[in-house]
Every structure is written in structure tokens, then in C-alpha cells.
C-alpha positions as a printed NumPy array, in Angstrom:
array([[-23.997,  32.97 ,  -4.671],
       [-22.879,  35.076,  -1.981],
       [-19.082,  34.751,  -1.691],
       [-18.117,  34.016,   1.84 ],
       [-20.057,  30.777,   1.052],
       [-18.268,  29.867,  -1.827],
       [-15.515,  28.221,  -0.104],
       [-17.795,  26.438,   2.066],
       [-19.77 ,  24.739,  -0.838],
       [-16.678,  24.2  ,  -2.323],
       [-15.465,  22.173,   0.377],
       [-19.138,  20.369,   0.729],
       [-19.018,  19.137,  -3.081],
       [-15.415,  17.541,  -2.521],
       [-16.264,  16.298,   0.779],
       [-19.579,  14.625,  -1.076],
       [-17.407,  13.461,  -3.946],
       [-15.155,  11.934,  -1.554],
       [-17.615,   9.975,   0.216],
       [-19.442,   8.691,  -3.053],
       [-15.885,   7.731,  -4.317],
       [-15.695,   5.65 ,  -0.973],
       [-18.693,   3.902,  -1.719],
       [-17.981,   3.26 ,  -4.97 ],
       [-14.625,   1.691,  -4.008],
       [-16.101,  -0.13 ,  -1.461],
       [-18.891,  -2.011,  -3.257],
       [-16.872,  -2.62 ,  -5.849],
       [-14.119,  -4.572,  -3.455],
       [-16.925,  -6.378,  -2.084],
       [-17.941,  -7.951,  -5.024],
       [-18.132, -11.876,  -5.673],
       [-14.363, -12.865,  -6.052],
       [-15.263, -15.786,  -7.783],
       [-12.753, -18.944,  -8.078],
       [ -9.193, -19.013,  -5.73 ],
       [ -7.279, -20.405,  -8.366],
       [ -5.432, -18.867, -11.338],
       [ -8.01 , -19.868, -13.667],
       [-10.602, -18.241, -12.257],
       [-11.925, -14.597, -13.759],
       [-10.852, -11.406, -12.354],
       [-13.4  ,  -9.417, -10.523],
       [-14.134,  -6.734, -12.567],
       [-12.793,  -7.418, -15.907],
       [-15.218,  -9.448, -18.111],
       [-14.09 , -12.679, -19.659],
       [-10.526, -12.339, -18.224],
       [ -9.04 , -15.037, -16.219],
       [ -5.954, -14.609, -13.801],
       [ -3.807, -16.071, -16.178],
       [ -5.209, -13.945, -18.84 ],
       [ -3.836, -10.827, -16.983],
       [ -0.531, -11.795, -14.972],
       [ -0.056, -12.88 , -18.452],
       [  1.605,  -9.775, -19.118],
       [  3.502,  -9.767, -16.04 ],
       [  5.333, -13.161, -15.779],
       [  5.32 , -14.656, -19.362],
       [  4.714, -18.58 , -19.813],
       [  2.454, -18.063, -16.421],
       [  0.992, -21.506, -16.181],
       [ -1.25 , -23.474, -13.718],
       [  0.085, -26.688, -11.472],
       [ -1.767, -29.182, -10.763],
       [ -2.222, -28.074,  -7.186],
       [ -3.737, -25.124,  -8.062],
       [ -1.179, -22.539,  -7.813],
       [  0.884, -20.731, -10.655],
       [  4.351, -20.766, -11.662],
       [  6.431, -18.957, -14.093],
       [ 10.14 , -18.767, -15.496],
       [ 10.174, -14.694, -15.352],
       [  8.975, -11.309, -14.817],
       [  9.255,  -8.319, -16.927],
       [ 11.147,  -5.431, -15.951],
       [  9.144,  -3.87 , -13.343],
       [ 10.479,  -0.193, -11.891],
       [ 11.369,   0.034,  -8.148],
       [  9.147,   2.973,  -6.722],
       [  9.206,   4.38 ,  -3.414],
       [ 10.889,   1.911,  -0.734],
       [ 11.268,  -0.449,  -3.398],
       [ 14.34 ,  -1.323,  -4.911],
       [ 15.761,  -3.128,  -7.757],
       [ 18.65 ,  -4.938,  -5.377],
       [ 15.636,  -6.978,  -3.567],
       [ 14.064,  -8.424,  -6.803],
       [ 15.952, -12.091,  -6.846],
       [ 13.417, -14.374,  -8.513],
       [ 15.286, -17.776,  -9.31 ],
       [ 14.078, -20.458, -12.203],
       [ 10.753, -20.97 , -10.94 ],
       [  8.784, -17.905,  -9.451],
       [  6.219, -19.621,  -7.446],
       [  2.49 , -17.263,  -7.054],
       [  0.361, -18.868,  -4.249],
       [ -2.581, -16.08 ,  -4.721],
       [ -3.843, -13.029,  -6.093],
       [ -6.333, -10.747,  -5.263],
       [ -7.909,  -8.013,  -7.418],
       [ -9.633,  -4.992,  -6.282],
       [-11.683,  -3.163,  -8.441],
       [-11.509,   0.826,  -8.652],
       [-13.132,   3.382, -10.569],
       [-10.223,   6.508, -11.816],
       [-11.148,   9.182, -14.379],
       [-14.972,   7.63 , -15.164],
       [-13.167,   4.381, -16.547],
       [-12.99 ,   0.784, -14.394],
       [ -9.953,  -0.346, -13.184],
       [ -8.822,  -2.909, -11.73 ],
       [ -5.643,  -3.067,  -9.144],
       [ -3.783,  -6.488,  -8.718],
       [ -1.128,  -8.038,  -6.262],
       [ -0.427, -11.524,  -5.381],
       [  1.304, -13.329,  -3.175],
       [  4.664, -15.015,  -4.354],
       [  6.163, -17.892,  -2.061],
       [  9.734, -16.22 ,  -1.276],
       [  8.648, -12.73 ,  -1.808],
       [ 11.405, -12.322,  -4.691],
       [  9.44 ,  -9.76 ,  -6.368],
       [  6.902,  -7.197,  -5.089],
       [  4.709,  -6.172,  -8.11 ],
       [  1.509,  -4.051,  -8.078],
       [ -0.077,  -3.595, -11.339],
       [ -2.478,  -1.752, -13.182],
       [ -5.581,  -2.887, -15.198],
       [ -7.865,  -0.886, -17.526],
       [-11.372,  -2.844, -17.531],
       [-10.317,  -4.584, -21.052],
       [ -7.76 ,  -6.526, -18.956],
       [ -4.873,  -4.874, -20.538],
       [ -1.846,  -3.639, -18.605],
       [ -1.586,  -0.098, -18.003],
       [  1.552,   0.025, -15.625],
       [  3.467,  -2.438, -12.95 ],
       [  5.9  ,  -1.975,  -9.989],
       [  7.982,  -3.341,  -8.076],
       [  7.521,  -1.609,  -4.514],
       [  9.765,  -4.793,  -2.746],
       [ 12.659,  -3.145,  -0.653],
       [ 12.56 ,  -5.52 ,   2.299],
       [ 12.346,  -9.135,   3.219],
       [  9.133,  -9.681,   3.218],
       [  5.93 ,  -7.624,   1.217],
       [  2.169,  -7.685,   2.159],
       [ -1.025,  -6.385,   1.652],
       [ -3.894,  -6.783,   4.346],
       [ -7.317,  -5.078,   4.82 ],
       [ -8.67 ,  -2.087,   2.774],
       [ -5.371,  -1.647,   1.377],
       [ -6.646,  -0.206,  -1.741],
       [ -8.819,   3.435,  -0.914],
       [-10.276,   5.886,  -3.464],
       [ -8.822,   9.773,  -2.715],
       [-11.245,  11.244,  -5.306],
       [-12.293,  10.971,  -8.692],
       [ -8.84 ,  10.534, -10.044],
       [ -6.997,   9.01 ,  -7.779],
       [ -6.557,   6.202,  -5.178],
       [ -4.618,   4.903,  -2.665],
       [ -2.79 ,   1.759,  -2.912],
       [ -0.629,   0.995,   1.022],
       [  1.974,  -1.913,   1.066],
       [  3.257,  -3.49 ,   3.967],
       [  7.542,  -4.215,   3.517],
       [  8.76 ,  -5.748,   6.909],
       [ 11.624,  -7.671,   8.712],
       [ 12.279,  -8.889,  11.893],
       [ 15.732, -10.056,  13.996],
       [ 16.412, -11.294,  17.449],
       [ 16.056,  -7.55 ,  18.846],
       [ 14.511,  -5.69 ,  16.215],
       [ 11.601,  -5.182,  13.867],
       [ 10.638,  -3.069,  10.738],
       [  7.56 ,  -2.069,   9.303],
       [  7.367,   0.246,   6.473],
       [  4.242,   1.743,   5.052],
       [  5.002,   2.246,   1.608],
       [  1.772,   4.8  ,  -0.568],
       [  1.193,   4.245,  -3.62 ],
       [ -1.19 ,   6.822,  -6.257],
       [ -3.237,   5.159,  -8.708],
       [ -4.442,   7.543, -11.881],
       [ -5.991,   6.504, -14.808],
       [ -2.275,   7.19 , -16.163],
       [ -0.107,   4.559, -13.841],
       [  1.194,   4.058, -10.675],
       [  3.541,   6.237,  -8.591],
       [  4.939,   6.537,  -5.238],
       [  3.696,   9.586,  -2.942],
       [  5.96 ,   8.368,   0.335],
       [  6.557,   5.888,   2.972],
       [  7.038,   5.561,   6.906],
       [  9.008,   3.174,   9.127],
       [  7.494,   1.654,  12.176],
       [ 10.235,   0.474,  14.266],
       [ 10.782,  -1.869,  16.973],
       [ 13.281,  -2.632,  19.85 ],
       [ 13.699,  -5.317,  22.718],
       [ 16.477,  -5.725,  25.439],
       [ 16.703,  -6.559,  28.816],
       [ 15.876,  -3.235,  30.244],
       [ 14.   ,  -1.195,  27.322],
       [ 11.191,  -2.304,  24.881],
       [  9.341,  -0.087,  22.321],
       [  7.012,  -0.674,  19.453],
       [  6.046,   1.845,  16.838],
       [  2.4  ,   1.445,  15.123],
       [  1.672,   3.114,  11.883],
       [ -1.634,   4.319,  11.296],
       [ -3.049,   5.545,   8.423],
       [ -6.602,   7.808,   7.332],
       [ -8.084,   9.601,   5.107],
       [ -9.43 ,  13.63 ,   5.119],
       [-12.162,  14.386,   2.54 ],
       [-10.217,  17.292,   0.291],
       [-10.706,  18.843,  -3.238],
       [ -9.783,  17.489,  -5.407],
       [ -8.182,  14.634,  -3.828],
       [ -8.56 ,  13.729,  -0.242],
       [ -5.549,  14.389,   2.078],
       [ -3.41 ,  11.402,   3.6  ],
       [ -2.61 ,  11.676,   7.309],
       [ -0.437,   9.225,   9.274],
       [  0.308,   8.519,  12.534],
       [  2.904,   6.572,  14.368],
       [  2.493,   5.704,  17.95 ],
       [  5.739,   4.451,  20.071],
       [  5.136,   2.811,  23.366],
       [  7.907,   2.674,  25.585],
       [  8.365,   0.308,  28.693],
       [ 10.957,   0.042,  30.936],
       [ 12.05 ,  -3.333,  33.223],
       [ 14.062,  -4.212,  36.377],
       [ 17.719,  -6.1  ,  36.058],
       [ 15.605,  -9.499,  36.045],
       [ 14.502,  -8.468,  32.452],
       [ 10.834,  -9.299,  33.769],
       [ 10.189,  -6.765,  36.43 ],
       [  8.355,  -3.839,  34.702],
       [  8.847,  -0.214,  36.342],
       [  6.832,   2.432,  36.147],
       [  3.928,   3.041,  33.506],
       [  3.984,   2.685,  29.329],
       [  4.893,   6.361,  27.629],
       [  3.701,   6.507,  24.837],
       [  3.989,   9.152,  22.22 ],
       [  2.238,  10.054,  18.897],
       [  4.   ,  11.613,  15.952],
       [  1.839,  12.985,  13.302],
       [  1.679,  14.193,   9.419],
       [  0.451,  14.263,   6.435],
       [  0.747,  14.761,   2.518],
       [ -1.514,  16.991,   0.548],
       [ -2.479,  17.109,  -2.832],
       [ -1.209,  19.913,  -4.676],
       [ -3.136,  20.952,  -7.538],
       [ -0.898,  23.25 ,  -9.261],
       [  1.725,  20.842,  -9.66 ],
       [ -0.208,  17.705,  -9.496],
       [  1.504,  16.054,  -6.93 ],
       [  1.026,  15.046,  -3.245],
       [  3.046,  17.067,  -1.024],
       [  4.584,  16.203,   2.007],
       [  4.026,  18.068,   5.671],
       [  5.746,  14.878,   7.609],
       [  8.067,  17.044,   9.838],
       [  7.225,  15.213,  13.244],
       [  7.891,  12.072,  11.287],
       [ 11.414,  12.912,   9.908],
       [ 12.227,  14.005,  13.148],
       [ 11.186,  10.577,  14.236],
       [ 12.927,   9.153,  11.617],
       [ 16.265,  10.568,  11.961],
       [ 15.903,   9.587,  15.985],
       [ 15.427,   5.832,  14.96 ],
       [ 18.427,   6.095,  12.605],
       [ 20.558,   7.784,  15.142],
       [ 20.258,   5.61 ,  17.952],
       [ 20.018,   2.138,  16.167]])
């Protein structure tokens, strides 16, 4: 093969593998979830019921009568990336309302990601599952009031990798907080490659909002992670209601990138530090 195209084929076969990951991910989320109780089976992992698997997580896990769970503890789970171990404060009875599983394929070898949904949020776990049902690592990624996990929150990078995105938010009479907290899954455990804060401010005269956005770049051998967070400004009259003068808004990009050599995902997030700092300065 002629050389100047080596890099180009290179970047095709990642770019490929990328894509097939995707799909793989993608049909594998949209399979039949089966029952929405805890003794239903988890997507995924044959002959394994909810209980079977958060099992391992909160022990004595049993099912109420109306259909959701409720335990006595949790394990020790780590605090990774914006989570920390002041915000777990689960009391005598942890309460789980759902769960949702979402199949993913890391290393050849089935996976399976879970999260559910706990009724005063004292405890944000995300675990891994090999596809015998057994747990292969859990987290704690709860560093705020409230923890969440909407949409496609659970994206194949590659082969070896995906990504797993939280939601940690709070909210007062004037302000609002939104971090994006990103999670790696290997076939090894779970691990924290960063996290943004959307922020948010109202007064009489000045209101912004800050929208995180987050996508994906087809890389070798795992796809890069850019984000983007969008603040719109507007400004109003003494009467609090009079609005003057047109929305600024303002975009302030980057990105991490896996690094081969030393296995990790580095950061390039300059704009958003700077953006950061800003936020911290002023409010």
C-alpha cells in the first residue's frame, strides 16, 4: 500500500468500526425490556431477574407489594468524578422506583450497564454487568441533589469502550445547576473521564441559561468526545418584564481525546475552564 494512504485507511477502518459499534449499541438498547417491575429479567443477561443483579448492590433487595423494591443498604460504592461520598445519605429504607438496563458490547464480551431510579436520590450508583449477571464494578457518581439519566445516555466509543453521561442538578430561587458528569465503560470497570457545569441565573435585570451538549467524533481507537455549552444572555427594563435589545448568545467548545499511549482520555477543555472559572468568579 502506498503510504500517503495509509493514514487515510487508517482513519476509514476506525471510522467503520465506530459506526458498527453504534449499531451494535443501538440495537441492543432497543431490545424488548420485558417486565417494569423488579422481578422481571434483565435485558441482556439470560435467566437473571432485577433482583438477581441489584442483588449485589443493596443486599436483602426485596419486592413490595406495589411493585417497587426496597432495601436496608448499599455496599460501599466509590465516588468518581463529580460524585462524592458526602452526598450518599441513604436512611433505613432505600426506596428503588425503577431500573433500566442497557445492553453493550466491550472487548467481544456482552455487557450490560444498569442505573435505577431511587426515591430521594440518596445514592447515585452505576454498575457494571458481565453477561453472566455478575458484578464487575459500581459507582457512586451522586455529588448533587438530584441524579438522572435520560435519552441515549449510554454510547459505544469503539470496541473497548463506551460512554456512560449522568445528569447531577439543583435548582434555587435564582439559580440552577446542571452538571454533565462522563463516565468510561471497559470490559475492566468504570471510571470517570470529566464533567461540565451548565449554569443558570435570573434577576430582575439579567437572565442566562447555559445548555450542555454533547457528540461523538469517529476516532481510532476510541471515538473522541466533544462538548459544547451554549449561554444565552437577555437583558430587561426596571419593570423586570420589559426585554431590551436581542439574546447573545455564545458557544464554548472542547473536547477529550483518547490517548493511546497512556490509555486514558485526555482533556483539550480550555474554552470550558475559562467558562468555568467565569461562573465561579461572578456567582
Amino acid at each position: 500500500m502506498l503510504d500517503w494512504l495509509k493514514p487515510m485507511t487508517a482513519h476509514l477502518l476506525g471510522a467503520l468500526a465506530f459506526v458498527l459499534a453504534v449499531l451494535a449499541g443501538t440495537a441492543r438498547s432497543n431490545a424488548a425490556p420485558g417486565d417494569h417491575d423488579f422481578t422481571g429479567q434483565v435485558p441482556g443477561v439470560a435467566g437473571k431477574t432485577w433482583i438477581d443483579l441489584l442483588s449485589q448492590i443493596f443486599p436483602g433487595i426485596a419486592v413490595a407489594p406495589l411493585g417497587y423494591a426496597t432495601a436496608v443498604e448499599v455496599i460501599d460504592l466509590p465516588s468518581i468524578g463529580a460524585g462524592d461520598d458526602s452526598w450518599i445519605q441513604c436512611g433505613d429504607v432505600i426506596k428503588l422506583l425503577d431500573r433500566d438496563a442497557r445492553p453493550i458490547r466491550l472487548g467481544g464480551r456482552d455487557y450490560t450497564i444498569a442505573t435505577v431510579m431511587i426515591e430521594d436520590d440518596c445514592v447515585g450508583p452505576i454498575a457494571l454487568f458481565d453477561d453472566k449477571g455478575k458484578l464487575v464494578d459500581a459507582v457512586n457518581i451522586r455529588g448533587d441533589q438530584h441524579v438522572s439519566f435520560s435519552g441515549e445516555y449510554v454510547r459505544p466509543l469503539g470496541p473497548d469502550g463506551a460512554l456512560v453521561t449522568a445528569s447531577l442538578r439543583h435548582d434555587n430561587s435564582s439559580q440552577s445547576y446542571d452538571i454533565s458528569s462522563l463516565i468510561l465503560a471497559r470490559p475492566g470497570g468504570l471510571s470517570s473521564i470529566g464533567y461540565v457545569l451548565a449554569f443558570g441565573s435570573r434577576d430582575c435585570r439579567d437572565r442566562f441559561t447555559e445548555e450542555t451538549k454533547i457528540g461523538l467524533t469517529a476516532s481510532v481507537p476510541m471515538a473522541r468526545i466533544n462538548v459544547a455549552i451554549t449561554r444565552r444572555t437577555v437583558k430587561y427594563a426596571d419593570d423586570c418584564e420589559t426585554r431590551l435589545g436581542r439574546e447573545v448568545k455564545t458557544t464554548f467548545k472542547g473536547y477529550w481525546r483518547w490517548d493511546a499511549k497512556k490509555n486514558v482520555y485526555e482533556a483539550h477543555t480550555k474554552e470550558l475552564n475559562s467558562l468555568a472559572d467565569w461562573n465561579e468568579k461572578h456567582f
